[in-house]
Backbone bond lengths (Angstrom), bond angles and torsions (degrees), N, CA, C in turn:
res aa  C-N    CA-C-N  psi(-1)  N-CA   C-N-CA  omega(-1)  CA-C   N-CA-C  phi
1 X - - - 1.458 - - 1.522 108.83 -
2 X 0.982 113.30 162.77 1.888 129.94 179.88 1.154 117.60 -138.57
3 X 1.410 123.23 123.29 1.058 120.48 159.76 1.246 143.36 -81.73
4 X 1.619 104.59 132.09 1.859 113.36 -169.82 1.597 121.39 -50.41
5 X 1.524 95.13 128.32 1.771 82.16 173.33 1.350 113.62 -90.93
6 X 0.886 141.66 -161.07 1.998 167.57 -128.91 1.660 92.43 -94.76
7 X 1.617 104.10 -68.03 1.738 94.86 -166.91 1.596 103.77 -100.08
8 X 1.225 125.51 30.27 1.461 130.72 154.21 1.349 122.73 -85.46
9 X 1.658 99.14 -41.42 1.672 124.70 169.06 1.415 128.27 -63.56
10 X 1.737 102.77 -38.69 1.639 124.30 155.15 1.214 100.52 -42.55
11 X 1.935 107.76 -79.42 1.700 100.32 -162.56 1.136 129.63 -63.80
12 X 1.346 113.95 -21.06 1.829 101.71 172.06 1.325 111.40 -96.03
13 X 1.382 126.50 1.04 1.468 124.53 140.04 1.834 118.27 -40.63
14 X 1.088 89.27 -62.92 1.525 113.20 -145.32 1.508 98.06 -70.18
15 X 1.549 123.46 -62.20 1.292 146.24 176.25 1.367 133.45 -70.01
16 X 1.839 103.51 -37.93 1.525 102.90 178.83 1.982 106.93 -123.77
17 X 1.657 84.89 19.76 1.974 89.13 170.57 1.746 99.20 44.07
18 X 1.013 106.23 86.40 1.501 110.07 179.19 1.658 112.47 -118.70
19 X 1.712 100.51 -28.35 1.479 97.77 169.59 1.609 91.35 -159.27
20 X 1.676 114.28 110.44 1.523 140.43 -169.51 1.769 99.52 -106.83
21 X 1.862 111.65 135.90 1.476 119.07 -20.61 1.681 96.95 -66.01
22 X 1.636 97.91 169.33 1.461 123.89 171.25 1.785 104.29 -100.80
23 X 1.286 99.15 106.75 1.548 90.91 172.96 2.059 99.12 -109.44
24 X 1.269 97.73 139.06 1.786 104.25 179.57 1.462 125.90 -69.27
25 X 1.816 105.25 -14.12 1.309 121.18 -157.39 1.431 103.48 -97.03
26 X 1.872 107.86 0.31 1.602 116.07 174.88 1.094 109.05 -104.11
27 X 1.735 119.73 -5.48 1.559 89.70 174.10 1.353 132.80 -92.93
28 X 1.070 132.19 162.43 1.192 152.31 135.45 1.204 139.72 -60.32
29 X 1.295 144.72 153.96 1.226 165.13 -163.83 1.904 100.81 -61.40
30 X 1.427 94.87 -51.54 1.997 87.48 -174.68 1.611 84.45 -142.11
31 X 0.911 129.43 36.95 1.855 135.46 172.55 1.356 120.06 -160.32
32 X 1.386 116.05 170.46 1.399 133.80 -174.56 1.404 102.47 -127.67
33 X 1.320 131.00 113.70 1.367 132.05 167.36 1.659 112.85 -52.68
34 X 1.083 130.02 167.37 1.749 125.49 162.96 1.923 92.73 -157.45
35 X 1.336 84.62 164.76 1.472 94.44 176.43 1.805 115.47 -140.98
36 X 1.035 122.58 -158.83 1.301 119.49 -156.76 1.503 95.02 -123.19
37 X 1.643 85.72 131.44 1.593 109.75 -172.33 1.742 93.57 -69.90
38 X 2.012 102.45 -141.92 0.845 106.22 -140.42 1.626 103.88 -118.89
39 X 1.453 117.46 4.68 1.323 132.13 -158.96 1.668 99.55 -150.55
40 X 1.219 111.42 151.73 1.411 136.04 -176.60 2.014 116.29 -150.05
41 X 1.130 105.28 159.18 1.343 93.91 -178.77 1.634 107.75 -143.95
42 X 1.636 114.45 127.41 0.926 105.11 -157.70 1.535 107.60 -152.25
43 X 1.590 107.14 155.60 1.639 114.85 -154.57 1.183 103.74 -75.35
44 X 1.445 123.50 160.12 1.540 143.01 -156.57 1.530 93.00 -153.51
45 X 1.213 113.05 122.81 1.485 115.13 176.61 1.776 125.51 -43.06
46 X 1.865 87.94 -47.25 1.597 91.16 -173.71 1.547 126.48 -67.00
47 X 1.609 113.72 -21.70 1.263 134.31 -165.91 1.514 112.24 -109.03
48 X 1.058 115.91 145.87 1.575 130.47 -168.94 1.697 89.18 -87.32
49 X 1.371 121.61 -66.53 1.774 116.63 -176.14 1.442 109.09 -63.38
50 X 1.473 94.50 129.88 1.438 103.05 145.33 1.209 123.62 -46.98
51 X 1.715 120.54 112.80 1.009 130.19 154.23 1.792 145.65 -69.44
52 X 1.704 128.51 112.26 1.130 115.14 -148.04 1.694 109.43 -87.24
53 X 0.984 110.02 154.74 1.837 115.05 -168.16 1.462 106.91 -139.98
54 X 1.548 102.33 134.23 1.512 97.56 -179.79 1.706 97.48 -104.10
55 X 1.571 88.01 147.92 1.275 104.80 -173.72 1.580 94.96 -123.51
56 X 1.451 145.33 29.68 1.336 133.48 165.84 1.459 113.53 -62.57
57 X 1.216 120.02 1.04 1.421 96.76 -176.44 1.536 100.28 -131.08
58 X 1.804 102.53 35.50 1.551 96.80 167.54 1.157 96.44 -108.34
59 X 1.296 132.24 164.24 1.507 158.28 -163.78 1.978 105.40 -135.91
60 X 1.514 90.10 177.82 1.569 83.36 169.40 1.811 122.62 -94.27
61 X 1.387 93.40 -12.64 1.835 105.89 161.08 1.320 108.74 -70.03
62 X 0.936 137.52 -25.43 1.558 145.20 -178.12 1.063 116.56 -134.53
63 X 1.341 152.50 60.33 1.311 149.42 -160.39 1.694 119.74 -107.33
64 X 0.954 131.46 147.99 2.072 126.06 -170.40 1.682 73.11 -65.15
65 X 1.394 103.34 160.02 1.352 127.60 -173.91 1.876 88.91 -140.82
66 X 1.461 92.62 123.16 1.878 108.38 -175.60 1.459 92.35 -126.27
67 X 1.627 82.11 120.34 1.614 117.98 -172.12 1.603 103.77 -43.83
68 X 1.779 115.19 167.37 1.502 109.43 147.03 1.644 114.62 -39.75
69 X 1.118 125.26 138.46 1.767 113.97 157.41 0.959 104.58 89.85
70 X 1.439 140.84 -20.44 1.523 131.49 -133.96 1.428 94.31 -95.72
71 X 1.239 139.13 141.07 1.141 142.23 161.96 1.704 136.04 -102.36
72 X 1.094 108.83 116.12 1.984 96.58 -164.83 1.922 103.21 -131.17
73 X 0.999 107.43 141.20 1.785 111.41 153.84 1.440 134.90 -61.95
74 X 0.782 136.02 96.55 1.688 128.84 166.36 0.823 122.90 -118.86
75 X 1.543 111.37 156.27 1.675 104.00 170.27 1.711 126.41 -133.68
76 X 1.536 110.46 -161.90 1.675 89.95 -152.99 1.728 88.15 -99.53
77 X 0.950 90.43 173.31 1.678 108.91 -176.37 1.463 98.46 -88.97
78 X 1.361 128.84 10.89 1.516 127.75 -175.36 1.639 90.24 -98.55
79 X 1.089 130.06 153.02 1.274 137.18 148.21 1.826 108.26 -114.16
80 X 1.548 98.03 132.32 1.623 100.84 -172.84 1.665 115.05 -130.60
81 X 1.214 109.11 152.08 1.412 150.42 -155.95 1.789 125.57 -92.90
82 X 1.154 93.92 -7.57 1.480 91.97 -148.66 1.673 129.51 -51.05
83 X 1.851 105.70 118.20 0.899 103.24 163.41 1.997 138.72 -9.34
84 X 1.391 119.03 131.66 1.517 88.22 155.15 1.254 146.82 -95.00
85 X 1.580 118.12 21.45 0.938 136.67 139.69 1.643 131.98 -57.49
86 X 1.364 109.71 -7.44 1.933 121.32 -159.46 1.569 96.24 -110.93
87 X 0.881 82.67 177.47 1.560 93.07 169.16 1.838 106.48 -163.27
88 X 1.054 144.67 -166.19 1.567 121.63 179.69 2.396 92.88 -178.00
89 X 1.259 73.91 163.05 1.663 79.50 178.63 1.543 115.61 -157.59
90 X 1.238 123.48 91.31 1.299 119.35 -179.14 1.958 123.32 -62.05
91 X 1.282 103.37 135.37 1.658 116.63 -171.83 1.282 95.33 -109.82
92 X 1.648 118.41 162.64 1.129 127.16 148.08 1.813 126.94 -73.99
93 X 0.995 124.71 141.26 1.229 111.12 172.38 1.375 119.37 -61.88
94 X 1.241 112.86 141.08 2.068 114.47 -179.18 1.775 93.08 -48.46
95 X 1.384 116.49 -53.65 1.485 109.16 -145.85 1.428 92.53 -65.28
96 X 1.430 126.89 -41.69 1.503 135.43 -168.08 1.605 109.62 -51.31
97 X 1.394 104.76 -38.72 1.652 105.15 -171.62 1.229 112.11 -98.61
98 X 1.316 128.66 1.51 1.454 148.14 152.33 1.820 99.36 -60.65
99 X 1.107 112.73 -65.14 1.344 117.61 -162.53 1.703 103.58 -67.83
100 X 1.592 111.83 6.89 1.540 91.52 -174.27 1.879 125.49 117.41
101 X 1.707 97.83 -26.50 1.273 107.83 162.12 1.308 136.29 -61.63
102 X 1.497 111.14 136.49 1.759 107.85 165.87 1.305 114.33 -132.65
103 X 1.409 102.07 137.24 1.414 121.29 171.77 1.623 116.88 -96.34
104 X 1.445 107.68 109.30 1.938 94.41 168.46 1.209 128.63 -68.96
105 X 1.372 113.23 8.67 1.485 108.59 169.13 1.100 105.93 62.22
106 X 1.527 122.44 67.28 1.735 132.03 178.44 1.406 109.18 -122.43
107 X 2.063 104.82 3.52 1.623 97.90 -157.22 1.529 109.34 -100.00
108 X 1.276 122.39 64.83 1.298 119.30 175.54 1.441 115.77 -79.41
109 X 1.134 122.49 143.80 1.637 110.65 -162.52 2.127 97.51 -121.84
110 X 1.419 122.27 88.88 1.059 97.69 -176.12 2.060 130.00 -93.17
111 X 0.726 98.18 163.08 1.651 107.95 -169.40 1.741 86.90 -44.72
112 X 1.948 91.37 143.75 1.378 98.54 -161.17 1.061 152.20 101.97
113 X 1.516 104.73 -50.03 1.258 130.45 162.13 1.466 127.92 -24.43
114 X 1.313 148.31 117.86 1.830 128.87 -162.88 1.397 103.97 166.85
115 X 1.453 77.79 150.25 1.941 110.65 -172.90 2.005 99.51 77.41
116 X 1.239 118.65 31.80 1.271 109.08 -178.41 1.615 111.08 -129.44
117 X 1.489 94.58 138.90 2.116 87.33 153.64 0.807 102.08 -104.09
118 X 1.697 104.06 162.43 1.456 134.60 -156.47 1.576 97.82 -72.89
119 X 1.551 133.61 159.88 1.061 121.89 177.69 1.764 82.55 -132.40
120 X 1.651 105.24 139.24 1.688 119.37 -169.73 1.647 100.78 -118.58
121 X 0.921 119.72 167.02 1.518 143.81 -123.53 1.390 78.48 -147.94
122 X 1.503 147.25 93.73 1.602 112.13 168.40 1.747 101.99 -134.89
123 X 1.373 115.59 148.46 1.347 122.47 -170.95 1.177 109.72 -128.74
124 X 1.647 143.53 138.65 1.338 136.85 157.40 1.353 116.20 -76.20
125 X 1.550 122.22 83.49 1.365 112.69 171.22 1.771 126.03 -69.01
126 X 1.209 102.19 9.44 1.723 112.99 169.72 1.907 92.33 -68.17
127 X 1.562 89.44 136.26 1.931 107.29 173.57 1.669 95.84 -78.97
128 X 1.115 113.29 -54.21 1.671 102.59 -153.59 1.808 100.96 -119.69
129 X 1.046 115.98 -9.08 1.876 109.40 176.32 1.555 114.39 -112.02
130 X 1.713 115.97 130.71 1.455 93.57 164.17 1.381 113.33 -81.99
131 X 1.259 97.27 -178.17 2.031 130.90 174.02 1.465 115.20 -96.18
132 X 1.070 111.77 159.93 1.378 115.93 169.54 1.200 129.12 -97.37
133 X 1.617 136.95 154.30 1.415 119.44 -175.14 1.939 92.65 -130.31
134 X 1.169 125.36 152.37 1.265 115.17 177.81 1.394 114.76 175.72
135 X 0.930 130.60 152.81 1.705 128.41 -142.22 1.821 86.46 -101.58
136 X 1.495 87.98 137.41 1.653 101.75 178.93 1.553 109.52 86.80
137 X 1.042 105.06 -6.89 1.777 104.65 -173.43 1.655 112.71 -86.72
138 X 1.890 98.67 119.65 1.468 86.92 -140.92 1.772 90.81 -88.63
139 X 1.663 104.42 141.20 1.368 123.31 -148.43 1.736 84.06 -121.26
140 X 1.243 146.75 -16.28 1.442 110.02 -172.16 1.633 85.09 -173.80
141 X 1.473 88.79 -173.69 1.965 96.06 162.49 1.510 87.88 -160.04
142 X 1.702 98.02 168.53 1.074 128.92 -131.73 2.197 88.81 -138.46
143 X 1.547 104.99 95.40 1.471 105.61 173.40 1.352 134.23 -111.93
144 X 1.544 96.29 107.94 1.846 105.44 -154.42 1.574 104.27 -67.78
145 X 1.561 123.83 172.43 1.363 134.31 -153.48 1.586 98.40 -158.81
146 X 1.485 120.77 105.14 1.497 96.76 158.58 1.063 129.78 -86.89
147 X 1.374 119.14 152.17 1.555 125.35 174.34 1.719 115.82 -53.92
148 X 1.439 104.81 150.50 1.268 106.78 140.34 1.647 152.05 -34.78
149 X 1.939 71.81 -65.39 1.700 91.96 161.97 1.227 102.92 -146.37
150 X 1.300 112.51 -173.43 1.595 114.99 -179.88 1.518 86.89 -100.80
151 X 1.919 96.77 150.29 1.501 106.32 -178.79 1.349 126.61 -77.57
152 X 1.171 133.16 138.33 1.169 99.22 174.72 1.695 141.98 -86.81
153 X 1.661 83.73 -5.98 1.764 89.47 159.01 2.027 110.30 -121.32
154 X 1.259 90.64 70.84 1.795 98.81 168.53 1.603 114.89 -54.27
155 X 1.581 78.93 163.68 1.707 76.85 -178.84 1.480 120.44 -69.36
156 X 1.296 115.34 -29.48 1.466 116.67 170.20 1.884 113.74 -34.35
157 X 1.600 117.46 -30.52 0.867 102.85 -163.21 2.022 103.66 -120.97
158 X 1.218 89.75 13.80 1.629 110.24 -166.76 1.737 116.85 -131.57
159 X 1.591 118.83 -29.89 1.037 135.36 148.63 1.765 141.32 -42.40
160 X 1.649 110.70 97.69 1.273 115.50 169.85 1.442 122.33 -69.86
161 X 1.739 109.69 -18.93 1.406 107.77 -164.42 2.223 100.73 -110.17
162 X 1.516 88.00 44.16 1.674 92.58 177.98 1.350 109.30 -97.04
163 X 1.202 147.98 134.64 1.535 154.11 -164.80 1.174 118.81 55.36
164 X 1.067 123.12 53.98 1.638 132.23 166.68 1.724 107.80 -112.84
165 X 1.579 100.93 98.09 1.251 96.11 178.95 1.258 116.23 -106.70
166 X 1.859 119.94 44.96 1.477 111.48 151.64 1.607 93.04 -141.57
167 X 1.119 104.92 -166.12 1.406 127.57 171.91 1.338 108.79 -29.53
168 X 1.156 139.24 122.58 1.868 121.10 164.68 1.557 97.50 -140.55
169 X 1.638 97.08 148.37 1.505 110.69 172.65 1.319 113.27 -99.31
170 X 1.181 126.50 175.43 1.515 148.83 168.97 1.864 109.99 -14.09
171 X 1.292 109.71 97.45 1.918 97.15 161.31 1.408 106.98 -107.73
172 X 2.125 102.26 53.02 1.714 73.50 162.65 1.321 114.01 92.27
């Protein structure tokens, strides 16, 4: 596999809608920044499901504040496409996991993949301060890989988690 540079990531942004909207001011050199949509989902003592919560009208003056420990779902405000030629892998940002963030590393993005946002894994590993949660707050990037070959059973045709365009938990 190889990783995509800057105006490879542009053009299959731009041309083959691979990850909608495309803003230019997120890319990177061999990545695409993304940030956090508009919904999160998050534990309630009394209830076994994660419960989903909109947070569009938090900001970074006002932002959900996630406890020490606390664990919640969100997802990015990118909706993605992926070629079956691609393959993709979401990171945390350095500054994000400085500040206290954790990623479980659930974000493998495989060829195929589409009509979905990303759904994130995120934890406050801070002991005694919370974090902030807040729409647009850019939480990770996203570093595409081309294939060898195209698969012949892609996720397009193997994929449960294809057209989910909010937050989704576990099917299993």
């Amino acid at each position: 596999m190889t990783v995509l540079c800057d105006f490879e990531i542009r053009s299959l942004c731009e041309y083959c809608k691979m990850v909608q909207p495309f803003n230019n001011e997120l890319l990177n050199p061999a990545s695409l920044d993304v940030v956090l949509g508009d919904k999160i989902m998050i534990e309630v003592a009394d209830q076994h499901d994660l419960i989903e919560m909109d947070i569009s009208d938090r900001h970074k003056d006002d932002p959900y504040l996630m406890k020490p420990g606390e664990f919640c779902l969100a997802e990015t405000k990118e909706v993605f496409n992926i070629p079956e030629r691609i393959s993709a892998q979401f990171v945390l940002k350095s500054s994000r996991a400085r500040e206290g963030y954790e990623n479980l590393l659930a974000g493998w993005c495989d060829p195929g993949w589409n009509g979905s946002k990303l759904t994130l894994e995120l934890v406050n590993a801070r002991r005694h301060h919370t974090i902030p949660l807040y729409p647009n707050l850019k939480i990770g990037q996203i570093v595409f890989f081309k294939m060898s070959q195209i698969p012949v059973n892609h996720y397009g045709k193997t994929g449960r988690y294809n057209g989910d365009l909010g937050v989704t938990g576990s099917k299993g």
